[in-house]
C-alpha positions in Angstrom: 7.6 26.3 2.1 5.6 29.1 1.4 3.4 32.2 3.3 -0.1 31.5 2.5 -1.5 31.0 -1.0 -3.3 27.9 -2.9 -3.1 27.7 -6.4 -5.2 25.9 -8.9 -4.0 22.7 -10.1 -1.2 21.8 -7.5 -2.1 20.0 -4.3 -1.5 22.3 -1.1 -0.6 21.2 2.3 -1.5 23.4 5.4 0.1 23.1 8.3 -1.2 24.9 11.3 0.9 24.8 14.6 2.6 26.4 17.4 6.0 26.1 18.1 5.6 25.4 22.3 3.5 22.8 21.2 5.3 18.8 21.1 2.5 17.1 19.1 3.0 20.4 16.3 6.7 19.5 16.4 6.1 16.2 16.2 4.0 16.6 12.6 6.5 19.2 12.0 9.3 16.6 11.6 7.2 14.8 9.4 6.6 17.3 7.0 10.3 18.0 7.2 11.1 14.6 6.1 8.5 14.2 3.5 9.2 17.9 1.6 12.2 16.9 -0.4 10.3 13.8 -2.2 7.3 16.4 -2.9 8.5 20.3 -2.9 8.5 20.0 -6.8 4.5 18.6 -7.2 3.3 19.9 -3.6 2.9 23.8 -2.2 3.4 23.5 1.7 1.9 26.2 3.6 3.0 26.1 6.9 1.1 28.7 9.9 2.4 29.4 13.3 -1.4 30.2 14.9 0.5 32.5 17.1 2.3 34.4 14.6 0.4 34.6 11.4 1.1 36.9 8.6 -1.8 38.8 7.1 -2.2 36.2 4.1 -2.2 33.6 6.9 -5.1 34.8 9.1 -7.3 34.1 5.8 -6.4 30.5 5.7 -6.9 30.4 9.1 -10.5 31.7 9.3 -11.2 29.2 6.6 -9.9 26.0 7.3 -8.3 25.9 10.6 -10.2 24.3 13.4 -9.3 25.8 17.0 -6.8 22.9 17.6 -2.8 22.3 17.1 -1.9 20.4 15.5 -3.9 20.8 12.2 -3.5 19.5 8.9 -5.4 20.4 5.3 -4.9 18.6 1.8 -6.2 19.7 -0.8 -6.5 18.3 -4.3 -5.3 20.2 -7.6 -8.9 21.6 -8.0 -9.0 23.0 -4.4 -11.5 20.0 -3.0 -10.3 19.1 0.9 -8.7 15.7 0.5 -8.0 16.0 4.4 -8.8 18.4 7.4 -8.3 17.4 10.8 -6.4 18.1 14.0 -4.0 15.5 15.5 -0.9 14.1 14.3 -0.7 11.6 11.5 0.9 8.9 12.9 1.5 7.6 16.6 5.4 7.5 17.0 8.3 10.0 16.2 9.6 10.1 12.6 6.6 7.3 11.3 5.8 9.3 7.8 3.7 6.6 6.4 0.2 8.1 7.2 0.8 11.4 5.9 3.3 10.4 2.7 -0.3 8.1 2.2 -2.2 11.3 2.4 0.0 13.2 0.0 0.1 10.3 -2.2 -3.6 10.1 -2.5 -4.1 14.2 -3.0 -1.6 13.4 -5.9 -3.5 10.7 -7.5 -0.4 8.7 -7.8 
């Protein structure tokens, strides 16, 4: 997972959490599960709010909305395929919503 940059072409995954925070560990999880199947065609940026590195604090003034936890897709040309707070599915360890979301940044 890496500190905080986009880049052209690939679709990026933004994570924005803090780790007191049971719904952030929740969509952790999920991201956990889902990064094998996509860490060679996906960049996953993940940002404790609390913690932030410099490079970090940029994302955050630009897509991150006040509430934990949030999650940003964007497409290979940089376009937000999905921005919103909240966690992607309603029960522990369900992946299906955001594996959809991935899937559909990919175009696959």
């Amino acid at each position: 997972m890496e500190d905080a940059e986009s880049r052209p072409g690939q679709v990026t995954v933004m994570f924005f959490g803090a780790a007191h925070c049971w719904n952030t560990n929740r969509e952790a999880e999920r991201l956990v599960a889902l990064y094998p199947k996509y860490r060679d065609r996906v960049r996953f940026i993940v940002v404790d709010v609390n913690r932030p590195s410099a490079a970090q604090r940029a994302l955050m003034q630009r897509y991150y909305s006040g509430s934990i936890p949030t999650l940003v897709i964007l497409a290979p040309d940089g376009g937000p395929v999905y921005a919103r707070a909240g966690e992607t599915a309603r029960t522990r360890g369900d992946t299906r919503g955001l594996d959809s979301l991935i899937t559909r940044a990919l175009g696959d």
